[in-house]
Structures are given as structure tokens and as C-alpha cells.
C-alpha positions as CSV (number, residue, x, y, z in Angstrom):
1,X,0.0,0.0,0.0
2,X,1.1,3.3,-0.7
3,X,0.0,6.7,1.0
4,X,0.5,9.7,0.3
5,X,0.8,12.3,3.4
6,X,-0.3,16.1,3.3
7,X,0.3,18.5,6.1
8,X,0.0,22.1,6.1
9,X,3.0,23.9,5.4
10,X,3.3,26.0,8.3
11,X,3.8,23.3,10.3
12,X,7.7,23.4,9.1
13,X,7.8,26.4,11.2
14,X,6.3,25.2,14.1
15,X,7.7,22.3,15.3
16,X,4.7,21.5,17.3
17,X,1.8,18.7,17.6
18,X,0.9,18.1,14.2
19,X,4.4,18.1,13.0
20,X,5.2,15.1,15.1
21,X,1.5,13.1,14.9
22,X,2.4,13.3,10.7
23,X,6.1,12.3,11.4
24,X,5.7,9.5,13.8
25,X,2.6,8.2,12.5
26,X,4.8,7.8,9.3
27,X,7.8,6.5,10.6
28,X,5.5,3.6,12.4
29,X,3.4,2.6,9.4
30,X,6.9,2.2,7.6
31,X,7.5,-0.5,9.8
32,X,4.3,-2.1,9.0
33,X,5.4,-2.5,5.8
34,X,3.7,0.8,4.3
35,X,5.2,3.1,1.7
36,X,4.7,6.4,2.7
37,X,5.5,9.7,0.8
38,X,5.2,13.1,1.4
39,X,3.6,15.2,-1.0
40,X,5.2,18.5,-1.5
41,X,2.4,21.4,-3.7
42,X,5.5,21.2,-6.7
43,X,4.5,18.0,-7.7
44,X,2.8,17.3,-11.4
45,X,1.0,14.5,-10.0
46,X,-0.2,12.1,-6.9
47,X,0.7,8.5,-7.6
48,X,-0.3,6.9,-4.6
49,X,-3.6,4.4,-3.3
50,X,-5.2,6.7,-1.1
51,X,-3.9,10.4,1.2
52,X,-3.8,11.0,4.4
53,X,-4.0,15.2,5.1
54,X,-3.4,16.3,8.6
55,X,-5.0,19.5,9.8
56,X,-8.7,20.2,8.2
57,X,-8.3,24.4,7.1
58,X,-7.6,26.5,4.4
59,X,-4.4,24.9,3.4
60,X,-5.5,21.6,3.1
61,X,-9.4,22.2,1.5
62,X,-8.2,22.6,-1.9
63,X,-5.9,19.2,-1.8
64,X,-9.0,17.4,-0.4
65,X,-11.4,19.0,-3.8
66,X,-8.8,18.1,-6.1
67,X,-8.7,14.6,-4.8
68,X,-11.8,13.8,-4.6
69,X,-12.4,14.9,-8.0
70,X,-9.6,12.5,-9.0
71,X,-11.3,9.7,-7.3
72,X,-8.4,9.0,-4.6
73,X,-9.5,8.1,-1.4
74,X,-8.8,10.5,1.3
75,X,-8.0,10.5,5.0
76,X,-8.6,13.5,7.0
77,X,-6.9,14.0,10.6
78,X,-9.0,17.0,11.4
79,X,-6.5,18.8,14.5
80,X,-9.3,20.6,15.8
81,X,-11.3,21.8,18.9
82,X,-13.0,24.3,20.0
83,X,-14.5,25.4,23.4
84,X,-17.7,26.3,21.6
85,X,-20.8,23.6,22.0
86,X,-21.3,21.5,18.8
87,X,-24.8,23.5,19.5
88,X,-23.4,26.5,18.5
89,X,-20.7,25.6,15.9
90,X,-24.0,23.8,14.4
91,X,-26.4,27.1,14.5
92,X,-23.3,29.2,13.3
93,X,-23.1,27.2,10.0
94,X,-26.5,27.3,9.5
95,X,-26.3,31.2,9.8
96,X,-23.5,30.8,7.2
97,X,-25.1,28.7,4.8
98,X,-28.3,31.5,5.1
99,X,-26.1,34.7,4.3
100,X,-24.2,33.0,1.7
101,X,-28.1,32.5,-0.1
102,X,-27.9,36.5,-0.4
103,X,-24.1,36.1,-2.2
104,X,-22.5,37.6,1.1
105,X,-18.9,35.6,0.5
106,X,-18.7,35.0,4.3
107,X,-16.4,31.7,5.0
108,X,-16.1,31.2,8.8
109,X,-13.2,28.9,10.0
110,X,-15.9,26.7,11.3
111,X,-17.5,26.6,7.4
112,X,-14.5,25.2,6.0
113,X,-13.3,22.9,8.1
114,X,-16.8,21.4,8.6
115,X,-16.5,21.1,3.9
116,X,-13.1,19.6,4.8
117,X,-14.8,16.7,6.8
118,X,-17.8,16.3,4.5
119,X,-15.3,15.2,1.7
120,X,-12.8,13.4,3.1
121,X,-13.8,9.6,3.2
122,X,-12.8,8.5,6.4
123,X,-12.0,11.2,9.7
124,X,-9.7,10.6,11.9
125,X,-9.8,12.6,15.4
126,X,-7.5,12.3,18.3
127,X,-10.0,12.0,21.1
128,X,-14.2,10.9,21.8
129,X,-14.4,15.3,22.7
130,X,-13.4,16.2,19.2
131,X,-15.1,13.0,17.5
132,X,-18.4,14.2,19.2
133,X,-17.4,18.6,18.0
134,X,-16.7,16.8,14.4
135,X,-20.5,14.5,14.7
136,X,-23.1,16.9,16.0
137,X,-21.2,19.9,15.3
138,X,-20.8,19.7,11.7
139,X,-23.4,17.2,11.1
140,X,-21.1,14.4,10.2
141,X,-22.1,10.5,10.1
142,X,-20.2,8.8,12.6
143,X,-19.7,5.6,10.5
144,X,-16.8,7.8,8.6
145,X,-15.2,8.8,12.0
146,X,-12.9,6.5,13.7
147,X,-10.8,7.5,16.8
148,X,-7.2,7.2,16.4
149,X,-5.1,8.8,19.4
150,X,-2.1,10.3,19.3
151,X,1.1,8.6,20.5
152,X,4.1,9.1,21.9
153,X,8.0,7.5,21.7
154,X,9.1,5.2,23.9
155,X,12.8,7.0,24.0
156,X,11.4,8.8,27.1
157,X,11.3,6.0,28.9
158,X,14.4,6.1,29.6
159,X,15.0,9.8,30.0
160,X,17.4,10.5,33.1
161,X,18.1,14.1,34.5
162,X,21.3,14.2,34.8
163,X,22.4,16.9,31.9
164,X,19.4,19.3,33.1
165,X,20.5,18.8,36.7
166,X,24.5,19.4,34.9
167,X,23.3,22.6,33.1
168,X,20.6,24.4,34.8
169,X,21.3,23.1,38.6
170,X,17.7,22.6,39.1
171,X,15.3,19.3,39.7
172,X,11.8,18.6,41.2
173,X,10.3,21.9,39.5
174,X,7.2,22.5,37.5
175,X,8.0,22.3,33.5
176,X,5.9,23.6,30.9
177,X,6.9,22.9,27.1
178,X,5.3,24.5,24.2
179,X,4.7,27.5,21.6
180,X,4.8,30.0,24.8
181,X,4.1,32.8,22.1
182,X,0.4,31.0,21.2
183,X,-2.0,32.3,23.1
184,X,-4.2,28.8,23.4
185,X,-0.9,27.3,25.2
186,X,-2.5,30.1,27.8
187,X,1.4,30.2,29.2
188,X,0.1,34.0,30.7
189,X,-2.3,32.7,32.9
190,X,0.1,30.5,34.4
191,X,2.7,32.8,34.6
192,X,-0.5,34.7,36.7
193,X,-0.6,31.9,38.7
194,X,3.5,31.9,39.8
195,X,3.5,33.3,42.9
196,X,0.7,31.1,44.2
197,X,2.7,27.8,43.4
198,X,5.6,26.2,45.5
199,X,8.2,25.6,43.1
200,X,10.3,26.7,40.5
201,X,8.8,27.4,37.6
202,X,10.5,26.2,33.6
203,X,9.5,27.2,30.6
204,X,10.9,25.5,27.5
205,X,9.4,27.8,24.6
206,X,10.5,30.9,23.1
207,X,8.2,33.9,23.3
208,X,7.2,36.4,20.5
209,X,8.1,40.4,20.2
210,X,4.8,41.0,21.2
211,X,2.5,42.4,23.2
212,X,1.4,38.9,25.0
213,X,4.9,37.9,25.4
214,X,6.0,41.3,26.9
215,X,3.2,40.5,29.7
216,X,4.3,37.1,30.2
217,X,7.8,38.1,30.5
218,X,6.3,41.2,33.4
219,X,4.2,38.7,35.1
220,X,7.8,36.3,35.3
221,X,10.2,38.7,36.2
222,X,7.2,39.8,39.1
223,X,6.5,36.6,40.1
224,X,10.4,36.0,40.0
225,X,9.9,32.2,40.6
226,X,10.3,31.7,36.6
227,X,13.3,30.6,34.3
228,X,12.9,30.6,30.7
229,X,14.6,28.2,28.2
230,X,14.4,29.1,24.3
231,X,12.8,26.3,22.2
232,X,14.5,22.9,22.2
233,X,14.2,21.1,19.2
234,X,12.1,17.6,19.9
235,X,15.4,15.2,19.6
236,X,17.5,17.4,22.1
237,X,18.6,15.4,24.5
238,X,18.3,18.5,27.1
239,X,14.3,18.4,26.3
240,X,14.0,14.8,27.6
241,X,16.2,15.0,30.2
242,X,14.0,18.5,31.7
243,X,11.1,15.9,31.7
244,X,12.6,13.3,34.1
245,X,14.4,16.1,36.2
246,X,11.0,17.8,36.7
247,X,8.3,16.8,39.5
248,X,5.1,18.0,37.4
249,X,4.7,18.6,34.0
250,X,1.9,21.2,33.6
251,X,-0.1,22.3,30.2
252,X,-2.5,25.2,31.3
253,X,-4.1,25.2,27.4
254,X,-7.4,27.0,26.3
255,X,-7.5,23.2,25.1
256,X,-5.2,20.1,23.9
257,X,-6.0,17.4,22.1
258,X,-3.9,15.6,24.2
259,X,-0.6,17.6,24.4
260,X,2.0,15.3,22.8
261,X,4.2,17.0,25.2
262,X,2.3,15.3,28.4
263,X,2.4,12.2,27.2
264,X,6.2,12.3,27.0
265,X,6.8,13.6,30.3
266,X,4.6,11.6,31.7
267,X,6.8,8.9,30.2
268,X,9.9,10.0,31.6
269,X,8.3,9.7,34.9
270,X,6.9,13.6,35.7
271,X,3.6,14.0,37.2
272,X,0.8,15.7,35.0
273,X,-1.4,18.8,35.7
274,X,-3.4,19.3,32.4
275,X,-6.5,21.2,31.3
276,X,-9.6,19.6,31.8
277,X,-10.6,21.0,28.0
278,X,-10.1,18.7,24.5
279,X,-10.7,15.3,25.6
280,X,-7.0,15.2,27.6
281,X,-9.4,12.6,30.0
282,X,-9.0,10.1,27.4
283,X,-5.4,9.7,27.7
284,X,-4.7,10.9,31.1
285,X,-7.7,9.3,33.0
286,X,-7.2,9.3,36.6
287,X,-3.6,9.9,36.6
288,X,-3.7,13.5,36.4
289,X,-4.9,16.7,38.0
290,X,-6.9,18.7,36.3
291,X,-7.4,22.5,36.0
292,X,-9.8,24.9,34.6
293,X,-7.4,26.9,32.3
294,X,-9.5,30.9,32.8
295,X,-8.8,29.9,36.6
296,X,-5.4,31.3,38.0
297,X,-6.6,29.4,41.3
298,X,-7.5,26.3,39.9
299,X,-3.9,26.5,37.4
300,X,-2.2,26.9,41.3
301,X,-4.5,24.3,43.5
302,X,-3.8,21.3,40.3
303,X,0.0,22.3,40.2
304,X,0.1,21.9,44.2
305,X,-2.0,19.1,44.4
306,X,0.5,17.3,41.7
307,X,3.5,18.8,43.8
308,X,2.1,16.9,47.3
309,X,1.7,13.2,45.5
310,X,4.2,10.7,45.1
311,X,5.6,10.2,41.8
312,X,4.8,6.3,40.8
313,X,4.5,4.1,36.9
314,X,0.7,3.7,36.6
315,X,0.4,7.0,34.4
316,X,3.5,5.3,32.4
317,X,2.7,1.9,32.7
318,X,-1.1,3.2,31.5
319,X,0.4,5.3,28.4
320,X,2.8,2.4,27.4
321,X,-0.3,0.1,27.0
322,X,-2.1,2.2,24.7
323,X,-0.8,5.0,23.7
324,X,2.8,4.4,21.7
325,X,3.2,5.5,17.9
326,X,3.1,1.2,16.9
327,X,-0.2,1.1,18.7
328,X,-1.5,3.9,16.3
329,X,-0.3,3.0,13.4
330,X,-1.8,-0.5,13.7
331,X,-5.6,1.3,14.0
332,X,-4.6,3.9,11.2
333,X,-3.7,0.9,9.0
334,X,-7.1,-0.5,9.6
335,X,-8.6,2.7,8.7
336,X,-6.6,2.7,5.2
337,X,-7.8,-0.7,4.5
């Protein structure tokens, strides 16, 4: 079998989620025996039994037409959330669909990655809270949606913290890893939150020349509890040794869908303190604490909570069972087939 993969290309410059689902989702199915190539917008043609596009939006739409009129079968990983109700992402497109009767042109987000899912042939989301946005929300059959999590390496298992303990003289702090610059990565209102927790704070993500990363550096040097690290590429060895030097691993997000991140610090043994918003529930279960990301005391009582506990292996023992990058290429193979 031979598959084609499509990602947006922005994702080149963010070396985020999405980069590493399409990456190691690739690298997985290779050892199942499939052939997998990337398609790059230069090429004259798309020789391949079916494509798998990652991220439903404006980048991707076209690629989905245009195959679909060419008869190949398509995959869709959608990527997406929202905190609105499938209620109101449902009334919004029928508000949409009215004006464009009068020749208005109006193309919300929500219109076009809702198009996106009506012509792929099979969907792929990440967890049951994005499956369920995708089903009611765009008015989607579920028999074309199949739930395919994201995974995580098993390298992190064996993280140690020696070479963070080595270089930055700290362990048994709270880490954050992420695009501190996005503004759903909600890094400000954690950095609100500083004062109120009982540790060191980390954060390994570079911040923008802008307004919100001007605050979040204020509300750091304020709360003066708060070291920053630039961006670690995902194969530094630094990154995974900051996870197993850490105590809790925290993602204070508007909403993930898990947080890759979380998964591999939870492998390299850190505790978790997520946001309750996404469907993180699926992958975390009871293992975590949870926060409600708008809640500076509820980002501070999760991160102390997680401080208090013992550190054990059910999280990792938990994430090794079912959520590793062979587990998911197995289902995503089904899905092809």
C-alpha cells in the first residue's frame, strides 16, 4: 500500500503537535510494511492508493477538492477543537449557509473545516471530545469517523536528568513545554498563577516580540519564581532530560488534544497537571490533576496538588499500553484498509 501524506505547510515552522503526529505516524506505518510519501504542492501528479491530510483548514481544503475529483481516497486527521458547544458551531453554520443565499462571501473557520470533513472519506480525530465537536457539530455521520489517538516515543522512557540537573542546577520543578508565544498554550495565565505555586517554575518555549509575550515576561520577572529556556528542538537530548528532572509537567491550554508534550513527560516519569478541555481525559484518566485553564486558582491548587503526591508508573505503565506510535499506526492501518 502506498500513501501519500499532506500537512500544512506552516507546520515546518512550528515544530509542534501536528508536526510530530504526521512524522511519527509515518515512521511507524513504515515498519508495517507501508510506503509512505510526502507530497510537497511542486509536484505534477499524486501516484499513490489513497492520502492522508493532517489539519482540516484552508491549506488543506483545496488538496482534499482536487482529490476527490480525481477519485483517490482521502484521509482526514482534522486537528481541531473548539471550546464552543457542537450546538453552537452547528447554529453558526446554519447562519452561514443562510447569508451565503444572499451572495454575502462569508467563510467562517468553522465553514471550512466542517466542507473539509464532509469530503474526506474517512475522519480521523484524536479524542471521543473532538469525534463528538466533528458529529453533532458539523453534522457528520459517525460511520466515517474512527478515533485514532495520538502517540508518543518510547525514548522517554528512559530519559534521566542528569544533563538538566548538569546545566541548569535545578530538579523537582514544575516544566511547561510548548509555543509560549500561542495564546491557546494560555502560558500568561500560568505565569499569573507563579507566585501562588511552590516551586520553580520552567518554561521551554520561546516567546514572541509582542505584546502577550511582553506581559508574560512582566508577570515572570514579578513573580520571580520563573526561568525561561528558548525552544528545544524535539530530539534534544536536554528536552527529555528537563522531563525526568521535573516533579510536574503542567499544560495550562485554552484546550489540547492531548498535548504530545504530556504524554512524553509523563513517560519520563513527571507527574501531570493538564486542562480539563479537549478530551486530555481520554489519555490521562485518573492519573492526572486537572485545572480549569481561565482559573489562576484552579492553574495553582492542580500544580500543588501534583507537587504533594508521590511520583509512581501507573500513568506510564497506563500510556505504554495504549498509547505508543506502533499502537497507532496499527488502527490507522485498519482505517486505510
Amino acid at each position: 500500500m502506498k500513501v501519500g501524506f499532506i500537512a500544512p505547510l506552516e507546520i515546518a515552522a512550528v515544530n509542534g503537535g501536528v508536526r510530530t503526529q504526521a512524522l511519527q505516524t509515518a515512521n511507524a506505518l513504515k515498519k508495517l510494511g507501508v510506503e509512505i510519501e510526502f507530497i510537497s504542492p511542486l509536484q505534477e501528479s499524486i501516484d499513490v492508493d489513497l492520502v492522508h491530510i493532517f489539519v482540516a483548514g484552508p491549506s488543506t481544503l483545496g488538496i482534499l477538492k482536487r482529490c476527490s475529483e480525481l477519485g483517490i481516497k482521502t484521509v482526514l486527521s482534522p486537528v481541531f477543537f473548539s471550546n464552543r458547544t457542537s450546538s453552537i458551531i452547528s447554529s453558526s453554520l446554519k447562519v452561514e449557509k443562510l447569508l451565503s443565499w444572499f451572495g454575502s462571501g462569508i467563510r467562517s473557520d468553522f465553514g471550512i473545516k466542517a466542507e473539509a470533513c464532509r469530503i474526506a472519506d474517512i475522519i480521523l480525530p484524536n479524542t471521543s471530545a473532538e469525534a463528538e465537536l466533528i458529529a453533532k457539530g458539523f453534522s457528520i455521520n459517525l460511520s466515517k469517523i474512527s478515533i485514532i489517538p495520538n502517540g508518543v516515543e518510547t525514548r522517554f522512557t528512559s530519559a534521566t536528568p542528569d544533563l538538566f540537573i548538569q546545566e541548569c542546577n535545578l530538579k523537582d520543578f514544575v516544566l511547561f513545554v510548548g509555543q509560549a508565544g500561542a495564546p491557546r498554550k494560555n502560558l500568561i495565565k500560568l505565569l499569573e498563577a507563579a507566585p501562588l505555586i511552590g516551586s520553580k517554575i520552567v518554561v521551554i518555549g520561546s516567546l514572541y516580540d509582542d505584546e502577550y509575550g511582553r506581559e508574560c515576561k512582566a508577570l515572570a520577572t514579578k513573580a520571580g519564581n520563573v526561568l525561561f529556556i528558548p525552544t528545544l528542538g524535539h530530539n534534544a537530548e536536554l528536552l527529555a532530560s528537563a522531563y525526568a528532572a521535573c516533579d510536574t509537567f503542567v499544560l495550562p491550554s485554552l484546550f489540547e488534544t492531548p498535548g504530545i508534550a504530556a504524554l512524553e513527560a509523563a513517560l519520563a516519569g513527571a507527574k501531570i497537571s493538564i486542562t480539563n478541555r479537549g478530551g486530555t481525559s481520554d489519555y490521562f484518566k485518573d492519573f492526572a490533576e486537572y485545572l480549569v485553564p481561565e482559573s489562576v486558582q484552579s492553574i495553582a491548587e492542580a500544580i500543588n496538588k501534583s507537587l504533594l503526591k508521590e511520583k509512581n508508573t501507573e500513568l506510564k505503565d497506563h500510556i505504554l499500553e495504549n498509547f505508543t506510535w506502533k499502537n497507532v499506526a496499527i488502527n490507522t492501518l485498519k482505517c486505510y484498509s
